[in-house]
C-alpha positions in Angstrom: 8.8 4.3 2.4 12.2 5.8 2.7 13.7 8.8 0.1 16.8 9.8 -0.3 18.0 10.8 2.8 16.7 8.0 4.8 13.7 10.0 6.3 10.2 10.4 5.6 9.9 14.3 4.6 5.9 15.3 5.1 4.8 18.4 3.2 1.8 19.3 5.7 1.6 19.6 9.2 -1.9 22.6 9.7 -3.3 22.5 12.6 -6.4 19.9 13.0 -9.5 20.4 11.6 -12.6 20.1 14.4 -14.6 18.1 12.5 -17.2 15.0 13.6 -18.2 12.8 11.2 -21.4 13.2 10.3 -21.7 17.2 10.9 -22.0 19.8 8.5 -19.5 22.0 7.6 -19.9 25.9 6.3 -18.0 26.5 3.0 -14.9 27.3 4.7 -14.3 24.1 6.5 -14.6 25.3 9.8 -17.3 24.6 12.5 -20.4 25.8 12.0 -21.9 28.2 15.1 -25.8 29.0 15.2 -25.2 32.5 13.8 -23.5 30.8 10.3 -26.3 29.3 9.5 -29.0 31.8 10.1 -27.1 34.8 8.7 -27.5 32.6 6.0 -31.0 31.4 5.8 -31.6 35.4 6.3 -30.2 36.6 2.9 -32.1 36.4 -0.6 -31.4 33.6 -2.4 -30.1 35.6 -5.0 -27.2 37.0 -2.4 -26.4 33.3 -2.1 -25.9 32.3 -5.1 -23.4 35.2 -6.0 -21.5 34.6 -2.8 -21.5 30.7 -3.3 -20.6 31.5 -7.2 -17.5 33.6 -5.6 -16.3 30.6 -3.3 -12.6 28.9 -4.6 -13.5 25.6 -5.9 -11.4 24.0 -2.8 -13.9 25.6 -0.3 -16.7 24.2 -2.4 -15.0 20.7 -2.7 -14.8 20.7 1.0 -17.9 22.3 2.3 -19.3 18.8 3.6 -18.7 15.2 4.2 -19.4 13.0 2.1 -23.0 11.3 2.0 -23.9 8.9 4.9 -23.6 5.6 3.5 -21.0 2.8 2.7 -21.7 3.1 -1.3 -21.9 6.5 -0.6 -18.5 7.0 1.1 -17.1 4.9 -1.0 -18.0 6.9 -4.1 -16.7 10.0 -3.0 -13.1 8.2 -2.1 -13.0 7.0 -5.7 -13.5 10.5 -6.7 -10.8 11.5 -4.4 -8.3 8.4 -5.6 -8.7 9.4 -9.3 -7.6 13.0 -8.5 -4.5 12.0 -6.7 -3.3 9.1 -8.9 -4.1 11.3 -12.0 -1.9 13.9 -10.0 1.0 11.0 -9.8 1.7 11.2 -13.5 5.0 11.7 -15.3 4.7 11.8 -18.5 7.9 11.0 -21.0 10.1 14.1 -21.4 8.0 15.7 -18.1 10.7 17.2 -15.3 10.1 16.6 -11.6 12.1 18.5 -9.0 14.7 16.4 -7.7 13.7 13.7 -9.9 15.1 14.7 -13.6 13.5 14.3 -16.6 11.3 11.1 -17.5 13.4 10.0 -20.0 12.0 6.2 -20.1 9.9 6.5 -23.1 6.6 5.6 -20.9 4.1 7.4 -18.8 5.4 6.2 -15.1 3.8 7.3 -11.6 5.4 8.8 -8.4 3.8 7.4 -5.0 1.8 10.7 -4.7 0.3 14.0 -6.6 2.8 16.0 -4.9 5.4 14.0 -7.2 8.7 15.8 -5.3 8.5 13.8 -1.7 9.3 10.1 -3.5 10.8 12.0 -6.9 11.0 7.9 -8.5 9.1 5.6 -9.5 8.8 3.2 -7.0 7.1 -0.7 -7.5 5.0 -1.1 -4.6 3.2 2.0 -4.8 2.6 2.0 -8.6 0.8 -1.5 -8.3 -1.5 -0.1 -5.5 -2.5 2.1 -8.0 -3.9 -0.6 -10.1 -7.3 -2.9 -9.8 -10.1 0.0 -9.7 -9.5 1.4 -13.3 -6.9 4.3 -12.4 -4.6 2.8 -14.6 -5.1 1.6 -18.5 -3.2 -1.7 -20.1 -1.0 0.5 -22.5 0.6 2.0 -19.1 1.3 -1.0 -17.4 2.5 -2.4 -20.6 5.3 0.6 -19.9 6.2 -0.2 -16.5 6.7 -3.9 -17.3 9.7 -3.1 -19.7 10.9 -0.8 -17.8 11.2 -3.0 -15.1 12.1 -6.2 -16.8 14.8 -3.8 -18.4 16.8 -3.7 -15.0 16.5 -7.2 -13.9 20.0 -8.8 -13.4 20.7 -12.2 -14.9 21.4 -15.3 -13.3 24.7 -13.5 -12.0 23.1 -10.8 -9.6 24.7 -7.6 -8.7 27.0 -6.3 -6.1 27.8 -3.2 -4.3 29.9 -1.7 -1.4 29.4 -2.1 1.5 28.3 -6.0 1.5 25.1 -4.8 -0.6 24.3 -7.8 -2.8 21.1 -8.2 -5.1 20.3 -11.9 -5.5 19.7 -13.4 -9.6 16.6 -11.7 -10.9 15.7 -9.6 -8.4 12.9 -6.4 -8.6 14.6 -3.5 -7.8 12.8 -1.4 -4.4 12.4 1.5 -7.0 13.4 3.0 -10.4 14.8 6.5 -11.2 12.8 8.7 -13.9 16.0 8.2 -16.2 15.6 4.3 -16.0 18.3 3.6 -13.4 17.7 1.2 -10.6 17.4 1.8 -6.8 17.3 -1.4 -5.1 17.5 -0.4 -1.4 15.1 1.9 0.4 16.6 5.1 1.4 18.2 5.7 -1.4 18.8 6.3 -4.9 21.9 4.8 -7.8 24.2 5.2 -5.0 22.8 2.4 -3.1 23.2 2.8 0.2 25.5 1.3 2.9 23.5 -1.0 4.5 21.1 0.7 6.7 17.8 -0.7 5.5 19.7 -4.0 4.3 22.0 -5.8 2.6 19.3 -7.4 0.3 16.8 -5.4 -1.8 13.0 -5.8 -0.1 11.1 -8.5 -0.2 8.3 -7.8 -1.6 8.8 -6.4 -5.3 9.4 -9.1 -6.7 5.4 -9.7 -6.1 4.5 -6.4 -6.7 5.5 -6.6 -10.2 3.8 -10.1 -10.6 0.7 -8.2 -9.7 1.5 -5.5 -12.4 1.5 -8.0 -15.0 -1.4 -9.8 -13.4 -3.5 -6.7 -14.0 -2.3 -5.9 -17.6 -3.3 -9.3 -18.6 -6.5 -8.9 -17.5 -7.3 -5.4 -18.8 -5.6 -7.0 -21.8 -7.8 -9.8 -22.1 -5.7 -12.0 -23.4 -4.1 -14.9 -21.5 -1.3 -14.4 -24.5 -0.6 -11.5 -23.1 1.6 -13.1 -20.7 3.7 -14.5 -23.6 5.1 -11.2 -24.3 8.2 -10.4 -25.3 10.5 -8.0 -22.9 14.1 -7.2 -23.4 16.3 -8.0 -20.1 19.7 -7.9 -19.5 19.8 -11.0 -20.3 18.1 -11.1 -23.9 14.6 -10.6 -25.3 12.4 -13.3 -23.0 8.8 -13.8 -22.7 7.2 -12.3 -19.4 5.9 -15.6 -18.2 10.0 -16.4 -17.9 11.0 -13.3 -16.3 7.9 -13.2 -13.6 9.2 -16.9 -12.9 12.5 -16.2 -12.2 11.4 -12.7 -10.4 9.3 -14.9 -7.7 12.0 -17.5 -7.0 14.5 -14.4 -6.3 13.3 -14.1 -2.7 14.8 -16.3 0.0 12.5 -18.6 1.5 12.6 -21.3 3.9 12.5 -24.4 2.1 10.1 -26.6 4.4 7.8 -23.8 5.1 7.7 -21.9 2.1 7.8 -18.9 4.2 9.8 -15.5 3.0 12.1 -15.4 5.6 14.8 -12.3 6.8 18.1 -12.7 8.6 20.0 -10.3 10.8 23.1 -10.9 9.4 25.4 -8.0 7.4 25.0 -10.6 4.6 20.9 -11.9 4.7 19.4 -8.7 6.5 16.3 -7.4 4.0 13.3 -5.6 4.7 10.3 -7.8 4.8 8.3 -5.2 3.0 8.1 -1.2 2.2 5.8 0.0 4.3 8.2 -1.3 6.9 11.2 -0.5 5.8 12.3 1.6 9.0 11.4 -1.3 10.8 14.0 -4.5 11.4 12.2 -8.1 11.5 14.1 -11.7 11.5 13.1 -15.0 11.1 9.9 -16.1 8.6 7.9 -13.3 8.3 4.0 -12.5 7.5 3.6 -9.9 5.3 5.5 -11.1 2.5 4.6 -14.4 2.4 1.1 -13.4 2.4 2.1 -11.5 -1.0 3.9 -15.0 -2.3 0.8 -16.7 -1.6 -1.2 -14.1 -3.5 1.3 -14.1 -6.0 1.5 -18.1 -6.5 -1.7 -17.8 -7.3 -1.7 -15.0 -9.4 1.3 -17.5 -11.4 -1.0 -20.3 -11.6 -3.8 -19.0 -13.0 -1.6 -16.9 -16.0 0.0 -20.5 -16.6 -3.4 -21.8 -16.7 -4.4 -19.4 -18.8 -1.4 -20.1 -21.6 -1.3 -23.9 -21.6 1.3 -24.5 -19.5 -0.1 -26.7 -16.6 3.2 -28.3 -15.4 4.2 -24.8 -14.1 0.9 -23.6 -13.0 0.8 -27.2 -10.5 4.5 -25.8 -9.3 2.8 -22.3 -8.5 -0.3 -24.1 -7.0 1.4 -26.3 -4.6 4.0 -23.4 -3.7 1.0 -21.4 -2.7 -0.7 -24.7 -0.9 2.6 -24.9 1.3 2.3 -21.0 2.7 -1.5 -21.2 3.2 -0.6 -24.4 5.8 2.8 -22.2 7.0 1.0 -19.4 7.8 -1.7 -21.0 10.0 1.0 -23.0 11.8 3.6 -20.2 12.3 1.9 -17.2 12.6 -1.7 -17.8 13.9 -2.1 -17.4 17.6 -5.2 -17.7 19.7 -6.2 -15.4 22.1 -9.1 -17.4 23.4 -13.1 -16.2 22.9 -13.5 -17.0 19.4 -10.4 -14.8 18.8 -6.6 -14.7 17.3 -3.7 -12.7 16.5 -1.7 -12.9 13.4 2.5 -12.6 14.7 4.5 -10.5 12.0 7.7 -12.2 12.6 9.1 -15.6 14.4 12.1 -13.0 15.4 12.8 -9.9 15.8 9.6 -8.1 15.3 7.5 -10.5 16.8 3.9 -8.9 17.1 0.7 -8.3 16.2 0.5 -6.9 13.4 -2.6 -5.5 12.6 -2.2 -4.5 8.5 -1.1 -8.7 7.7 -3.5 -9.3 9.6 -6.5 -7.4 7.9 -4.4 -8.4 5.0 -4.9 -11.9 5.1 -8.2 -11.6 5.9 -8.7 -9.6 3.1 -7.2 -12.5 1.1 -8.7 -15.3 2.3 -5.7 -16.8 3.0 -7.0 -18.5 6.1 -9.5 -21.2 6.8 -12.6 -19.6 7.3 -12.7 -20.1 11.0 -9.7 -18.7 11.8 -10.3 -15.8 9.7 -13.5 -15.1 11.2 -11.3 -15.7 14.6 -8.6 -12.5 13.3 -11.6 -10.4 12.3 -13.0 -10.5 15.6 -9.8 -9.7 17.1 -9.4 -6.6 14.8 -12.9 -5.6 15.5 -12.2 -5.5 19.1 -8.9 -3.4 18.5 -11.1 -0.8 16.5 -13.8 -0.5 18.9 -11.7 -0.2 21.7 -10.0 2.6 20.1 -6.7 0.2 19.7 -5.8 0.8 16.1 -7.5 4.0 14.5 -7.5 7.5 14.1 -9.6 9.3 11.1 -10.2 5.6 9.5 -6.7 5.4 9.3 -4.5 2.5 10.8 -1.6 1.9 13.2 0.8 -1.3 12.6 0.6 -2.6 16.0 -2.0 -1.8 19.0 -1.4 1.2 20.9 -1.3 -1.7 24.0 -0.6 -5.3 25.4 2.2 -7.6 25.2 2.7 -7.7 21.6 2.0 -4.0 20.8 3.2 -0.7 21.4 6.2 0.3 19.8 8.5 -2.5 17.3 11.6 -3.0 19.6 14.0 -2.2 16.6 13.0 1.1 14.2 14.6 3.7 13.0 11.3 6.0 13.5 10.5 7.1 16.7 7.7 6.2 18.6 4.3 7.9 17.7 5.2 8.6 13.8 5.8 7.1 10.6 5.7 3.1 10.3 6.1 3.0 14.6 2.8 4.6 15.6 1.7 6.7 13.2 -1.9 5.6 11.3 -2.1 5.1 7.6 -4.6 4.6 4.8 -2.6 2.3 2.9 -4.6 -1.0 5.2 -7.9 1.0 5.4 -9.5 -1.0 2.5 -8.4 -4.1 3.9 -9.9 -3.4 7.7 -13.1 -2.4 5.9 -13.2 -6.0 4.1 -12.0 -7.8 7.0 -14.4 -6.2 9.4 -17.4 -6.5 7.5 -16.5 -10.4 7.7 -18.1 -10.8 11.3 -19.3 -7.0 12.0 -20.7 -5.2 8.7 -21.6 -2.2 11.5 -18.2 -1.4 12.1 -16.8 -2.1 9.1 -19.1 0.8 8.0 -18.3 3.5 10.7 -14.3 3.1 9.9 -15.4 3.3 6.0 -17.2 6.8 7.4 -14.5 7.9 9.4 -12.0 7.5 6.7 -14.1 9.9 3.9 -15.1 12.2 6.4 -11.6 12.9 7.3 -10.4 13.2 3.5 -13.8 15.3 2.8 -12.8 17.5 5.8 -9.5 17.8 5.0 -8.7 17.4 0.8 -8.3 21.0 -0.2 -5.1 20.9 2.3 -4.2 17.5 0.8 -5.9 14.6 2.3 -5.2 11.6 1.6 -1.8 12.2 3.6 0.5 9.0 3.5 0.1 9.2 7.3 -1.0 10.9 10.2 -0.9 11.3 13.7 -3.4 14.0 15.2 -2.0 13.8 18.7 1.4 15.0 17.3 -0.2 17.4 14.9 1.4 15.2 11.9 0.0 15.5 8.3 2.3 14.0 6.3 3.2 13.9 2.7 -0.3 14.8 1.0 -1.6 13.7 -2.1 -0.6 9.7 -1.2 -1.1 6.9 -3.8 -1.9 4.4 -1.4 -4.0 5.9 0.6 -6.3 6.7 -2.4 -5.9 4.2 -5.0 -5.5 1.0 -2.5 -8.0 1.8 -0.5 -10.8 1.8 -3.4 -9.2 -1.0 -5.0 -9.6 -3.2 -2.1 -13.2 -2.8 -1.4 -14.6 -2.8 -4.9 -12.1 -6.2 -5.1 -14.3 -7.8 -2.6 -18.0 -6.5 -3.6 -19.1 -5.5 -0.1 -20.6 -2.5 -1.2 -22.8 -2.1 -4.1 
């Protein structure tokens, strides 16, 4: 995810903890020698407890990893998640450097605690806030109109430049004054064009997944009846999500989300590659139009209307047979790949691929056939670093480096390792090796627990480059949790 000035800008870059998961660490997060601990064990107890009772409360947070355990692990991550998307807050009338004031009316989130890295609030990263209790019905109930408040009528929007924003679209993100960004990199001014002439691809079903969840905390199928104001007139939400999910392009006979390379049909296929140019019919977001087909059907269900939950149901029937026939690739041994694009950016892409595992998007033999193929990229030190996750393998003919990014090799979406999929591994994993699925669950809170009073979660890293970037990171907290409570793995 872009800001303003096209770049990633990472607050933290400290030198690398030593740290092995499992070990102890002394209060002050470094590595323990012999003579810590029995200087230690030599003073009264009383001498202890005033020192300990003089530690910051950083030092004590971090004086050791988290318990051994999956449940145990992921406890302490939820603990960690609710700090940071807590931190994410803006409440109405709050300021945030660079930002402005919240002037909305409603309680909106920045995609991390330190608020003045992404000073917006941005779709994609408010909705992987949601599904583990972080965020209440009466909030999301806020970012719905504000949203639905922005979306263009059946007329679309221009700008300069050839920028076009199709009938309905979701904007990429939304200023704290209620003005809407609709390509990454920057803000009202829009951009010329370098991260596309359409908005994203993926909003659009980030927002259905907003309004998914405040139905649900709602409980109320009615809920989805309720009245928004749009640019174009007062109109129930059912309407506007409808319209929202038909504003992406999609290849008619496939019912795949697909991106051109063209000055008038280039898009990003999703955020979290938004530095990254793909062409043809691509993965990641048609994965999110399956979930979010879905998602339609059921909240159709749920109000009476079964004419347009069949529409939603067979839409999401078409992808689930597209994405098998397009994407899927055996590698032989009981194992496949998952391809991210049919064009530009054709590899494999480790996140969709957890993804749609993760989703069950699959039949369950080719699933299991993916998960073995991730579990092999793990164990053979492929993918990871800290429990967190490149985009491609650091090797082979369809990994490396994406052959058109603006980030350079090694960092940000082209080889640096994020949180953001963790969750997803985990799950996917723990489909055909529960072992493994484990140890990267480990890895992952060991690193925050080692690192969180000097901001862990980051939004990514890359230790080998000594980058710790952007701390205090939505997605890396909130997702994470969300993903493996969603699938009940650990109890």
């Amino acid at each position: 995810m872009l800001n303003s000035d096209g770049v990633n800008m990472g607050l933290f870059s400290p030198t690398p903890a030593v740290w092995t998961a499992g070990e102890d660490l002394p209060p002050s997060g470094r590595r323990a020698g012999s003579g810590d601990r029995g200087n230690i064990r030599a003073m009264p107890i009383a001498v202890v407890l005033l020192l300990v009772s003089l530690l910051p409360c950083s030092a004590l947070h971090t004086s050791m990893p988290p318990p051994k355990g999956p449940s145990a692990d992921l406890a302490y991550l939820r603990s960690a998640a609710r700090q940071v998307t807590s931190a994410a807050i803006v409440r109405p009338g709050a300021a945030v450097t660079g930002g402005g004031v919240n002037t909305t009316g409603t309680t909106l989130r920045a995609p991390g605690g330190t608020l003045t890295t992404y000073p917006a609030f941005w779709i994609r990263d408010a909705a992987m806030m949601t599904g583990a209790g972080f965020v209440d019905a009466a909030e999301l109930n806020g970012w719905i109109r504000v949203i639905a408040a922005i979306q263009p009528g059946a007329g679309g929007l221009t700008f300069p430049h050839g920028l076009s924003v199709p009938a309905y679209s979701i904007p990429d993100h939304i200023t704290f004054g209620g003005a809407a960004c609709w390509f990454p990199g920057a803000y009202t001014d829009q951009g010329v064009g370098n991260y596309g002439y359409l908005p994203p691809a993926d909003d659009a079903y980030y927002f259905i997944q907003i309004v998914n969840e405040y139905v649900r905390l709602s409980r109320s199928p009615e809920a989805f009846r309720t009245e928004v104001a749009t640019p174009w007139g007062e109109q129930p939400l059912d309407t506007v999500c409808a319209h929202a999910f038909d504003s992406v392009a999609i290849d008619g006979g496939s019912g795949l989300v697909t991106c051109g390379n063209t000055p008038t049909t280039r898009r990003v296929d999703w955020g979290f590659c938004d530095s990254i140019t793909k062409s043809g019919e691509c993965l990641m977001p048609s994965l999110l139009r399956w979930q979010a087909a879905n998602r339609m059907a059921n909240l159709f269900d749920g109000i009476g209307k079964r004419r347009e939950a069949q529409r939603f149901r067979a839409a999401a029937a078409l992808i689930r047979r597209s994405i098998r026939s397009t994407f899927y690739q055996p590698t032989g041994d009981g194992r496949a790949l998952l391809l991210s694009a049919t064009g530009i950016g054709r590899k494999d892409d480790v996140w969709a691929s957890a993804f749609a595992v993760w989703l069950g998007t699959l039949p369950a033999a080719e699933s299991r056939a993916v998960a073995r193929h991730l579990v092999d990229l793990y164990l053979g030190g492929e993918i990871c670093e800290d429990g967190q996750v490149r985009q491609l393998p650091r090797t082979g003919p369809l990994g490396g480096d994406w052959e058109s990014a603006s980030s350079g090799p090694g960092a940000y979406q082209n080889g640096g390792y994020w949180a953001t999929p963790t969750g997803w591994l985990v799950v996917a994993m723990h489909t055909v090796d529960p072992a493994a699925a484990a140890r990267l669950l480990h890895e992952y809170a060991g690193f925050v627990a080692a690192r969180r009073a000097e901001g862990a979660p980051y939004e990514w890293v890359n230790p080998s480059t000594n980058s710790f970037v952007n701390a205090n990171y939505g997605s890396s907290a909130g997702l994470v949790v969300a993903a493996i409570e969603h699938a009940g793995i650990y109890r």
